[in-house]
mmCIF file of the N, C-alpha and C atoms, coordinates in Angstrom:
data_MODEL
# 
_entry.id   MODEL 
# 
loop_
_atom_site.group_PDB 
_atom_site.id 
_atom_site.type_symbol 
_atom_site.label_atom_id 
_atom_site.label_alt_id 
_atom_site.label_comp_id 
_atom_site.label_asym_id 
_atom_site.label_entity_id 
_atom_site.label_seq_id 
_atom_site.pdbx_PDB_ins_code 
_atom_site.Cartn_x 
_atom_site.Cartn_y 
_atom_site.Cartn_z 
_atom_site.occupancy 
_atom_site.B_iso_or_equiv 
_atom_site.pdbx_formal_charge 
_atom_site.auth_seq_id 
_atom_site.auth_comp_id 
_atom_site.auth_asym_id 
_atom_site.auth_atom_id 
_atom_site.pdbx_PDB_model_num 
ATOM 1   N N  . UNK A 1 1  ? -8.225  -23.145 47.140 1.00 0.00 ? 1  UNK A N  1 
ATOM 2   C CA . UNK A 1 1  ? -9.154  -23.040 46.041 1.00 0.00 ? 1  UNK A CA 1 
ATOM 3   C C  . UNK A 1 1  ? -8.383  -23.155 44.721 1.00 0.00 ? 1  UNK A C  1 
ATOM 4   N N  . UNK A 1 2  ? -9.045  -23.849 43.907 1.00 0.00 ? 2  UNK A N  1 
ATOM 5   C CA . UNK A 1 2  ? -8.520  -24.012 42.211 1.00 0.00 ? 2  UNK A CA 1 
ATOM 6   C C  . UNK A 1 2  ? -8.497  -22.980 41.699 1.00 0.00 ? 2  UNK A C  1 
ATOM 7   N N  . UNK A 1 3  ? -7.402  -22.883 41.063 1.00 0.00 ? 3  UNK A N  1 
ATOM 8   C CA . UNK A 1 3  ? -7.552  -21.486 39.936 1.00 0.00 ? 3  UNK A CA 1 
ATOM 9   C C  . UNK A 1 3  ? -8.345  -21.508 38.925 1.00 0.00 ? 3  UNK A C  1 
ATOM 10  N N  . UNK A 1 4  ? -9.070  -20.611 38.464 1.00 0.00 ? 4  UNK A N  1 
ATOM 11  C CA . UNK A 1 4  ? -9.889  -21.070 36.740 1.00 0.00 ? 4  UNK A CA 1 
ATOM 12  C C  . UNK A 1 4  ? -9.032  -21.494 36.118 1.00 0.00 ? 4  UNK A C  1 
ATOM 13  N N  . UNK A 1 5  ? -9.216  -22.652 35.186 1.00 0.00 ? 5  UNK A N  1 
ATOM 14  C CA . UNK A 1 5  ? -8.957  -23.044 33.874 1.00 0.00 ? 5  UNK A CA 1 
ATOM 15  C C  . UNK A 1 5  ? -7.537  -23.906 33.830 1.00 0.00 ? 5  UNK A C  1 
ATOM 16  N N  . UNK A 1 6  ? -7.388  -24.260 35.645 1.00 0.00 ? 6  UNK A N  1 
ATOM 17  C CA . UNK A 1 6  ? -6.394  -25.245 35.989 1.00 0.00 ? 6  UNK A CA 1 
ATOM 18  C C  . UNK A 1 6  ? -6.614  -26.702 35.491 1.00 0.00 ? 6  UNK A C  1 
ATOM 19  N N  . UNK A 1 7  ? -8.069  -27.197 35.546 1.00 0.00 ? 7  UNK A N  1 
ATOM 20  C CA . UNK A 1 7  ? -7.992  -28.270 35.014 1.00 0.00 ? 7  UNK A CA 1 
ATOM 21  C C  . UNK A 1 7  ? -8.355  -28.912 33.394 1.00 0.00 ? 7  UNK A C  1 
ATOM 22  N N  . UNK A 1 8  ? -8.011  -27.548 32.733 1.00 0.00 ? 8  UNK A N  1 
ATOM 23  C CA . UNK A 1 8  ? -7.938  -27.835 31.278 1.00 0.00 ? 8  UNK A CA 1 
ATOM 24  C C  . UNK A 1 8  ? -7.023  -28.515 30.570 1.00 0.00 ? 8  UNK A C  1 
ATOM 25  N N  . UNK A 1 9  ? -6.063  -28.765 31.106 1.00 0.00 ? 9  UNK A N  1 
ATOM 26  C CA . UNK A 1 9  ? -5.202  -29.747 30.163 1.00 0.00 ? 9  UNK A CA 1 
ATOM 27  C C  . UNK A 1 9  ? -5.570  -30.955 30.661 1.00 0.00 ? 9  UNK A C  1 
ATOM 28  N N  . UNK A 1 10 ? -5.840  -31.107 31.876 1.00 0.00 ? 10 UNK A N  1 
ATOM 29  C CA . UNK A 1 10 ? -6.187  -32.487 31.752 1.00 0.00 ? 10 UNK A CA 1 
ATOM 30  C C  . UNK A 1 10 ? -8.035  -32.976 31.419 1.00 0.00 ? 10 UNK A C  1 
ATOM 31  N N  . UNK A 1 11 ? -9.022  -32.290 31.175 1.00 0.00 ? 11 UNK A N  1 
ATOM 32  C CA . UNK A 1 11 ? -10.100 -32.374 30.346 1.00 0.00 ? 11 UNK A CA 1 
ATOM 33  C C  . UNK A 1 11 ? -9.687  -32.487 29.143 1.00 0.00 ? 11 UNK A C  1 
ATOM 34  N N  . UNK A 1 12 ? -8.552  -31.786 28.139 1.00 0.00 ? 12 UNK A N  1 
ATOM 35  C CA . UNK A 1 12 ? -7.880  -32.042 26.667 1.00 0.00 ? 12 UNK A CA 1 
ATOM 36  C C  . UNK A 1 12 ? -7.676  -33.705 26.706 1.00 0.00 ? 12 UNK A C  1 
ATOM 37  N N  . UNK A 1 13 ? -6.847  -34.156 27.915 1.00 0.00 ? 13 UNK A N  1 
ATOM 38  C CA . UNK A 1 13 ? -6.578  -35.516 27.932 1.00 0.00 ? 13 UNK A CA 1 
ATOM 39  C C  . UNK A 1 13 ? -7.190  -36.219 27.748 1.00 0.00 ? 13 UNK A C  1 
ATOM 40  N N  . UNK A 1 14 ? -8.665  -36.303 28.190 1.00 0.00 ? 14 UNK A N  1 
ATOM 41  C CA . UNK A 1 14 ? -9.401  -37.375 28.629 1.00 0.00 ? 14 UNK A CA 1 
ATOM 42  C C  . UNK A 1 14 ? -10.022 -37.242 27.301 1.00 0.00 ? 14 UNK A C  1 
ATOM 43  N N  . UNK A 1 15 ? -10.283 -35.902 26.569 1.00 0.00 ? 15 UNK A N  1 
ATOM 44  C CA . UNK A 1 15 ? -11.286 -35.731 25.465 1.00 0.00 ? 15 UNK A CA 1 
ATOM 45  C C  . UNK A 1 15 ? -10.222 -36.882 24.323 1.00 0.00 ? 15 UNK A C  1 
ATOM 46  N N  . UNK A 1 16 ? -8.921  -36.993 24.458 1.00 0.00 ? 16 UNK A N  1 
ATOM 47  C CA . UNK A 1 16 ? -8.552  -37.324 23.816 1.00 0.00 ? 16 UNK A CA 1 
ATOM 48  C C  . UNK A 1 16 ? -8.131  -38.851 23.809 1.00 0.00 ? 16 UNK A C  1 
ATOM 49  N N  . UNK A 1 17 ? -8.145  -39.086 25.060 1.00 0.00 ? 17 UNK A N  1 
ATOM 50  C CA . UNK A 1 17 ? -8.492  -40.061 25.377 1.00 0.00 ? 17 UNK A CA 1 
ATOM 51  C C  . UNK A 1 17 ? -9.854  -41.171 24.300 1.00 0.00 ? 17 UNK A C  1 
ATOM 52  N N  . UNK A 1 18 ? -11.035 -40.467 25.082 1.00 0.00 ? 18 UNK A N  1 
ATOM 53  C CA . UNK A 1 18 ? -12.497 -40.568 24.686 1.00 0.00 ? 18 UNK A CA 1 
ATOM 54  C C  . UNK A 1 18 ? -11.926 -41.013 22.893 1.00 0.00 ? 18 UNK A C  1 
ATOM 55  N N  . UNK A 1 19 ? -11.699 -40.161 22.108 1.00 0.00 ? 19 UNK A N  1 
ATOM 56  C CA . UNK A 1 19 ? -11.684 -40.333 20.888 1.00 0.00 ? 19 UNK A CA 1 
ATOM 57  C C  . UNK A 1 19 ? -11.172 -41.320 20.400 1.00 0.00 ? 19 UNK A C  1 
ATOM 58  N N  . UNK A 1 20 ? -9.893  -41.645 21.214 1.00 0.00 ? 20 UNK A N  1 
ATOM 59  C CA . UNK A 1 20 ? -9.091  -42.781 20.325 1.00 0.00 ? 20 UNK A CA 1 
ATOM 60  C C  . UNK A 1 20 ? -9.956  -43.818 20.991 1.00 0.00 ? 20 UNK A C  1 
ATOM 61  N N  . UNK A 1 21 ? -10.488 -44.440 21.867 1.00 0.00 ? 21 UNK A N  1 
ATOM 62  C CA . UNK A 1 21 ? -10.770 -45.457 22.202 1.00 0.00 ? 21 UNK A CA 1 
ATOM 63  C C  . UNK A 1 21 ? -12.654 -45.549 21.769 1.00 0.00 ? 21 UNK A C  1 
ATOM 64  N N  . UNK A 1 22 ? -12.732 -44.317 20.730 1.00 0.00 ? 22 UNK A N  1 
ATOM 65  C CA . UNK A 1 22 ? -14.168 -44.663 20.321 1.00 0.00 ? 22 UNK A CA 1 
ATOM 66  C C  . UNK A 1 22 ? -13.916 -44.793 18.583 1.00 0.00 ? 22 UNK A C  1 
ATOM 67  N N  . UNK A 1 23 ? -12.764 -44.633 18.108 1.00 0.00 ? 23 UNK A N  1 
ATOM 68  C CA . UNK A 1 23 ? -12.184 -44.775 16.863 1.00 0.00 ? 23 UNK A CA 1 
ATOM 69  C C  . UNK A 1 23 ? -11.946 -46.658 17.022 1.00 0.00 ? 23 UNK A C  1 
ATOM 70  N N  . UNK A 1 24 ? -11.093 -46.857 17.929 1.00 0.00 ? 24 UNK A N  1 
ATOM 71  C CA . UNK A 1 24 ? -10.916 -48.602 18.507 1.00 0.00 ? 24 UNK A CA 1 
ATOM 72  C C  . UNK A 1 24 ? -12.181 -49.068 18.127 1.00 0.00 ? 24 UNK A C  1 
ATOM 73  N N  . UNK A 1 25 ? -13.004 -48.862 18.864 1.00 0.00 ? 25 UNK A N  1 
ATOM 74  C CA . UNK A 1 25 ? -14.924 -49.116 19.091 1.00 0.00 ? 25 UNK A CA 1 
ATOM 75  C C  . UNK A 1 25 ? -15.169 -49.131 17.839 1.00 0.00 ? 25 UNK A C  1 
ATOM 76  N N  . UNK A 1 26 ? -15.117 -47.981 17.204 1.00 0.00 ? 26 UNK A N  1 
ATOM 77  C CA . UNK A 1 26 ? -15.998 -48.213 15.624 1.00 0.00 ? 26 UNK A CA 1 
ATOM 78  C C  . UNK A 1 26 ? -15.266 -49.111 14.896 1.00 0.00 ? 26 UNK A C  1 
ATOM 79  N N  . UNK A 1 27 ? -14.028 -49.325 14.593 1.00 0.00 ? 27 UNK A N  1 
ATOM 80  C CA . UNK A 1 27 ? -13.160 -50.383 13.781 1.00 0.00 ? 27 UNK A CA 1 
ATOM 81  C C  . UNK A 1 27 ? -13.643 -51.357 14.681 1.00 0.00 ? 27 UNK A C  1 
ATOM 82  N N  . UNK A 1 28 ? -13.595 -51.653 15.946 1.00 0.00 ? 28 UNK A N  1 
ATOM 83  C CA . UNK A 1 28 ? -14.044 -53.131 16.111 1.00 0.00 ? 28 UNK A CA 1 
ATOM 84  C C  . UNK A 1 28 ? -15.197 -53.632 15.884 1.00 0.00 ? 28 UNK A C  1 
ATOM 85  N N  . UNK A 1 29 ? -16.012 -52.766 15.557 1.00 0.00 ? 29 UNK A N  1 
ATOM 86  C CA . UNK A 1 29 ? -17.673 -53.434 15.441 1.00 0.00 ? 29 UNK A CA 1 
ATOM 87  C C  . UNK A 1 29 ? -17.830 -53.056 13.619 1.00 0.00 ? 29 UNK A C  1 
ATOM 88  N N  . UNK A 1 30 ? -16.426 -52.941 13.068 1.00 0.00 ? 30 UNK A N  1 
ATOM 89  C CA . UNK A 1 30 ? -16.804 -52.589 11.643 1.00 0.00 ? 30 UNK A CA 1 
ATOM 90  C C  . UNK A 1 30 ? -17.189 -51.797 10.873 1.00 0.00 ? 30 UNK A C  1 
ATOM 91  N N  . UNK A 1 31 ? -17.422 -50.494 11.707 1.00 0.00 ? 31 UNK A N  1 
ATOM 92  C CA . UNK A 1 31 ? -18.070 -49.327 11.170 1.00 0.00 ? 31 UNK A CA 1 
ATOM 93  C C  . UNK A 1 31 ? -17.340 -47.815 10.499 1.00 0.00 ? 31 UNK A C  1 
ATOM 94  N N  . UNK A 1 32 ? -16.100 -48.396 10.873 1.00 0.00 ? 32 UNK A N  1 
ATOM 95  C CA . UNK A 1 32 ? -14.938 -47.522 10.517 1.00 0.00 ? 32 UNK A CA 1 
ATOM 96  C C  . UNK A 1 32 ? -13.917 -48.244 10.338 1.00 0.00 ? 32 UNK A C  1 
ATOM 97  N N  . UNK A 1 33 ? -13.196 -47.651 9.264  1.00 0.00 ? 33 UNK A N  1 
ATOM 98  C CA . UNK A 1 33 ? -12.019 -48.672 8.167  1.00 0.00 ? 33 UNK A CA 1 
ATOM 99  C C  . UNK A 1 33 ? -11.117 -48.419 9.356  1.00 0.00 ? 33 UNK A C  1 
ATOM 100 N N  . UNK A 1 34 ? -10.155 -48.986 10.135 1.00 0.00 ? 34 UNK A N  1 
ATOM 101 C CA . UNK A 1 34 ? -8.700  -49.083 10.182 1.00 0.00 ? 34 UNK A CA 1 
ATOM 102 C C  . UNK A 1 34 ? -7.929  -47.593 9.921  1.00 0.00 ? 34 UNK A C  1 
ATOM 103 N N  . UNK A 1 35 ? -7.760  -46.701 10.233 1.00 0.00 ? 35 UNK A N  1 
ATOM 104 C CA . UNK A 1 35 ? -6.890  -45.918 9.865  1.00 0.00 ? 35 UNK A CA 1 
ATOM 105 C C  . UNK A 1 35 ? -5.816  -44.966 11.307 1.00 0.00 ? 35 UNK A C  1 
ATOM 106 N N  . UNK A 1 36 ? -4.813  -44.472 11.023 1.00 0.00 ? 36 UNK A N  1 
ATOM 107 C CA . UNK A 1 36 ? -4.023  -43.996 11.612 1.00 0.00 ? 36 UNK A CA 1 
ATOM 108 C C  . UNK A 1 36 ? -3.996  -42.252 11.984 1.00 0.00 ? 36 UNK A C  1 
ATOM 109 N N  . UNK A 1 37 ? -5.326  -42.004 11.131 1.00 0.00 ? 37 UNK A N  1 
ATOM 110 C CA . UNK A 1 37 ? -5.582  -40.313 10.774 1.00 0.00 ? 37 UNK A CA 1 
ATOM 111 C C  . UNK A 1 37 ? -6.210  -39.908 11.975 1.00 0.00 ? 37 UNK A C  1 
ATOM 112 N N  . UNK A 1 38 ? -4.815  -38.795 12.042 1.00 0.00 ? 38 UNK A N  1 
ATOM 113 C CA . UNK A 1 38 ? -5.071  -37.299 13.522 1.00 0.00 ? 38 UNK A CA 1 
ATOM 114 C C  . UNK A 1 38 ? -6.436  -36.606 13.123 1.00 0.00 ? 38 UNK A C  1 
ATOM 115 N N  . UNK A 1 39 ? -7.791  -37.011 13.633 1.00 0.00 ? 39 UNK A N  1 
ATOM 116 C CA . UNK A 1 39 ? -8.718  -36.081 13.899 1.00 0.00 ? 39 UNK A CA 1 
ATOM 117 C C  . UNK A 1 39 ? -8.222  -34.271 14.204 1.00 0.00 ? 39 UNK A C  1 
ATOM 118 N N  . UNK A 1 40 ? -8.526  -33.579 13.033 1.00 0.00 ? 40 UNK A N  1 
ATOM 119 C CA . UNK A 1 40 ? -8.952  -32.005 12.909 1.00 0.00 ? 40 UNK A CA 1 
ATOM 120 C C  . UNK A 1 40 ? -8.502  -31.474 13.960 1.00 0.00 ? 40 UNK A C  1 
ATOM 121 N N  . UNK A 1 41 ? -9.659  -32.473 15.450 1.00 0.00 ? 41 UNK A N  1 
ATOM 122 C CA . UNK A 1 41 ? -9.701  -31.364 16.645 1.00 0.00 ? 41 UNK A CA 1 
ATOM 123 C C  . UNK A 1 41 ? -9.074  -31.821 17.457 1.00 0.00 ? 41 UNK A C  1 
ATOM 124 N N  . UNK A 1 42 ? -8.177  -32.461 17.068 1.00 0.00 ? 42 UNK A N  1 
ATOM 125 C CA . UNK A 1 42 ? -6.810  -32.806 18.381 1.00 0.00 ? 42 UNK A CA 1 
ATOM 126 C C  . UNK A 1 42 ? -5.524  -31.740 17.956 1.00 0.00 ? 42 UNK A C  1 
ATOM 127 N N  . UNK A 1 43 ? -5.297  -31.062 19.157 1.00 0.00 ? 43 UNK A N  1 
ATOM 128 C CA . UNK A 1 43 ? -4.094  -29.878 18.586 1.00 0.00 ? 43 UNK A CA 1 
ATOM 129 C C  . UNK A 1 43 ? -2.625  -30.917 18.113 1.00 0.00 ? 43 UNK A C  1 
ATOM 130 N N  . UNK A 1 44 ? -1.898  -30.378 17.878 1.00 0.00 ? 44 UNK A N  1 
ATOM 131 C CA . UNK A 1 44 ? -0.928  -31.040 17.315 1.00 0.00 ? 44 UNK A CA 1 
ATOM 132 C C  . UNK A 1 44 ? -0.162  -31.698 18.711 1.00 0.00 ? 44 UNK A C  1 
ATOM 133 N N  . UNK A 1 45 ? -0.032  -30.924 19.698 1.00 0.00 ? 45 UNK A N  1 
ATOM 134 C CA . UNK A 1 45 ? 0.893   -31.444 21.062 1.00 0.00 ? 45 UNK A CA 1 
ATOM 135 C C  . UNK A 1 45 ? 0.236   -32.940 21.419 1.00 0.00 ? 45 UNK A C  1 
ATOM 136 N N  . UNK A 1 46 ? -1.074  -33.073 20.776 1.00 0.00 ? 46 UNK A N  1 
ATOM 137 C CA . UNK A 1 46 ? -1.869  -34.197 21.173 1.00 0.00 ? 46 UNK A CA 1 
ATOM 138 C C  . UNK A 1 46 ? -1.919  -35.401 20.551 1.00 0.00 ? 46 UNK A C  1 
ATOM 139 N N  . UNK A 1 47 ? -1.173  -35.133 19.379 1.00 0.00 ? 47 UNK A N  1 
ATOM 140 C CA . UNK A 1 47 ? -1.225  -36.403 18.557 1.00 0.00 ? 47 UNK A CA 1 
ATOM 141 C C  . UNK A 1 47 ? -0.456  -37.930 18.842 1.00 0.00 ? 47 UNK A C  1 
ATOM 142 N N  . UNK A 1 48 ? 0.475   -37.537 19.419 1.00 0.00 ? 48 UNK A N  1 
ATOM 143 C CA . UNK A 1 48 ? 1.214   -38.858 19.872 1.00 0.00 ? 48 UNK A CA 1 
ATOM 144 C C  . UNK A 1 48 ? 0.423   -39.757 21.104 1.00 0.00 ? 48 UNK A C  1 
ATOM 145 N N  . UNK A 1 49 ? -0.357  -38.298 21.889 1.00 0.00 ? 49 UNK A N  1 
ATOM 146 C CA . UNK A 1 49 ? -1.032  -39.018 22.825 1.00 0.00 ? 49 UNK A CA 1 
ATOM 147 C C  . UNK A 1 49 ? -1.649  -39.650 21.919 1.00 0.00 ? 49 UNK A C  1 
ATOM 148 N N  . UNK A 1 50 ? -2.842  -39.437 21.287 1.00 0.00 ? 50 UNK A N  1 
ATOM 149 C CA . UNK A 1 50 ? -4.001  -40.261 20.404 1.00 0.00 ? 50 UNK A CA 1 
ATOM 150 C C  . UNK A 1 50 ? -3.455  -41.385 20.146 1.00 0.00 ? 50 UNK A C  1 
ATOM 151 N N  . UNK A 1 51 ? -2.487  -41.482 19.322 1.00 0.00 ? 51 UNK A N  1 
ATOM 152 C CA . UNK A 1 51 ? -1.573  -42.870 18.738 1.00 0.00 ? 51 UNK A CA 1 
ATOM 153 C C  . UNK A 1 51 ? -1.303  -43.268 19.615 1.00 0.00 ? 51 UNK A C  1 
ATOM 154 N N  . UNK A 1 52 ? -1.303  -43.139 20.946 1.00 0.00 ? 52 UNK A N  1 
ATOM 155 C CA . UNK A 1 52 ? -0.761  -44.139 21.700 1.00 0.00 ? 52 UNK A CA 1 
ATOM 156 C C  . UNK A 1 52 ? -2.079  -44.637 22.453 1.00 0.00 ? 52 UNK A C  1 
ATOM 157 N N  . UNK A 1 53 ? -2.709  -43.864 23.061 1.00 0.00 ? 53 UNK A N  1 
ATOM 158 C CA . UNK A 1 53 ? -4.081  -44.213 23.633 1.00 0.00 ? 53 UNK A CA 1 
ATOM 159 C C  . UNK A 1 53 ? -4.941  -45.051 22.614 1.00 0.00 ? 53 UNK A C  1 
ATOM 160 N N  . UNK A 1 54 ? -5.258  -45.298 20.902 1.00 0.00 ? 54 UNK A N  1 
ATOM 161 C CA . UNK A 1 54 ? -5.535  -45.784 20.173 1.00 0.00 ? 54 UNK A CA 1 
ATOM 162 C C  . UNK A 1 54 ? -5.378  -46.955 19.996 1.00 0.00 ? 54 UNK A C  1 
ATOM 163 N N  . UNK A 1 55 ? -4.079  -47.526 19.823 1.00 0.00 ? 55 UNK A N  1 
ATOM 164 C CA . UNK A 1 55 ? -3.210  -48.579 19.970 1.00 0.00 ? 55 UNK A CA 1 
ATOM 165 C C  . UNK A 1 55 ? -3.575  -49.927 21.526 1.00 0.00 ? 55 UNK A C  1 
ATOM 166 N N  . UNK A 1 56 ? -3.742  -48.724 22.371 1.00 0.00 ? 56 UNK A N  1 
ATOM 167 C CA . UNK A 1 56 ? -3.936  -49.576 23.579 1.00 0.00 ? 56 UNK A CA 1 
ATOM 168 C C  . UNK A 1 56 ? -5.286  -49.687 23.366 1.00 0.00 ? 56 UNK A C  1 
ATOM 169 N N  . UNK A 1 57 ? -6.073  -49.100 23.134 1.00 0.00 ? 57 UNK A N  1 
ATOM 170 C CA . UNK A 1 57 ? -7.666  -49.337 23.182 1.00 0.00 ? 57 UNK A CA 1 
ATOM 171 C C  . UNK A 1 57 ? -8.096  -50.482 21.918 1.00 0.00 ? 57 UNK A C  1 
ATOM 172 N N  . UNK A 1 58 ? -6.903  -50.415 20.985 1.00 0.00 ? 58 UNK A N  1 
ATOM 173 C CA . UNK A 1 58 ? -7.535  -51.432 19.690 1.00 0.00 ? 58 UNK A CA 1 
ATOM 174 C C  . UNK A 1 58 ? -7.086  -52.520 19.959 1.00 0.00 ? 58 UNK A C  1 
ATOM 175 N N  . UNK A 1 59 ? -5.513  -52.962 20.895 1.00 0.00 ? 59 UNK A N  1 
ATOM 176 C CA . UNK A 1 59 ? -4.943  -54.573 21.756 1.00 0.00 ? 59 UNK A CA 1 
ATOM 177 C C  . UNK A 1 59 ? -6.512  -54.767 22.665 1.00 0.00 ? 59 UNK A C  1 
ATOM 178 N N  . UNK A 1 60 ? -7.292  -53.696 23.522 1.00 0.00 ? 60 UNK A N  1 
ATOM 179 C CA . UNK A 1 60 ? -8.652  -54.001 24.359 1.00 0.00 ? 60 UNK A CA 1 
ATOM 180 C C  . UNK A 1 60 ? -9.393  -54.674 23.453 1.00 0.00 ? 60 UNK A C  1 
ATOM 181 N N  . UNK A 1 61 ? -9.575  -54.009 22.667 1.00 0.00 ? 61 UNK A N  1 
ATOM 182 C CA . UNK A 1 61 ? -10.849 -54.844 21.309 1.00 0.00 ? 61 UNK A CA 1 
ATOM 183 C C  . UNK A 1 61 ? -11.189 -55.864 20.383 1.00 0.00 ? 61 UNK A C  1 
ATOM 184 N N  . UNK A 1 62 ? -9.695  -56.304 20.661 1.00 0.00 ? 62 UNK A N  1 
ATOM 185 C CA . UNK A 1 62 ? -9.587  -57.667 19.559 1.00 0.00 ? 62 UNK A CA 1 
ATOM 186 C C  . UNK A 1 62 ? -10.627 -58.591 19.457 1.00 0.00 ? 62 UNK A C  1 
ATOM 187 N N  . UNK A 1 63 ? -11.124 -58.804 18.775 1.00 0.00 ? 63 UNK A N  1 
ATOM 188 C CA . UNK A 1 63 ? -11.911 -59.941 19.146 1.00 0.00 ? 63 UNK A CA 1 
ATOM 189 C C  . UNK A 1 63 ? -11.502 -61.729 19.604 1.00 0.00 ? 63 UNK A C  1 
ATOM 190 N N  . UNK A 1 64 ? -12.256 -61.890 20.614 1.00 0.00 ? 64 UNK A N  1 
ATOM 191 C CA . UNK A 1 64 ? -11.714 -63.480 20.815 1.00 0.00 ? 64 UNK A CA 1 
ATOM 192 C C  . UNK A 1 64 ? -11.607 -64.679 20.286 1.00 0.00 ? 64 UNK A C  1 
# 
């Protein structure tokens, strides 16, 4: 059996995940400027993830 609250770091992941690749989404359809700025609610241990998950989700979006 799982312990409580074992699979919280990796729900942090995915949330953070989710964000950068819906930041990608809004810059690709124009609705959000281009920028490099750590969202509030990503803790700090999380930020490099974002920048990197971001990056890969905005090479997905290019347009053709």
């Amino acid at each position: 059996m799982a312990k409580m609250g074992e699979n919280v770091p990796r729900i942090i992941d995915k949330a953070v995940d989710f964000m950068a690749s819906s930041q990608a989404f809004m810059e690709y359809l124009k609705k959000s400027p281009r920028s490099n700025r750590i969202p509030a609610e990503i803790p700090d241990e999380k930020a490099a993830l974002f920048l990197e998950r971001l990056d890969y989700y905005r090479a997905l979006y290019k347009p053709a």
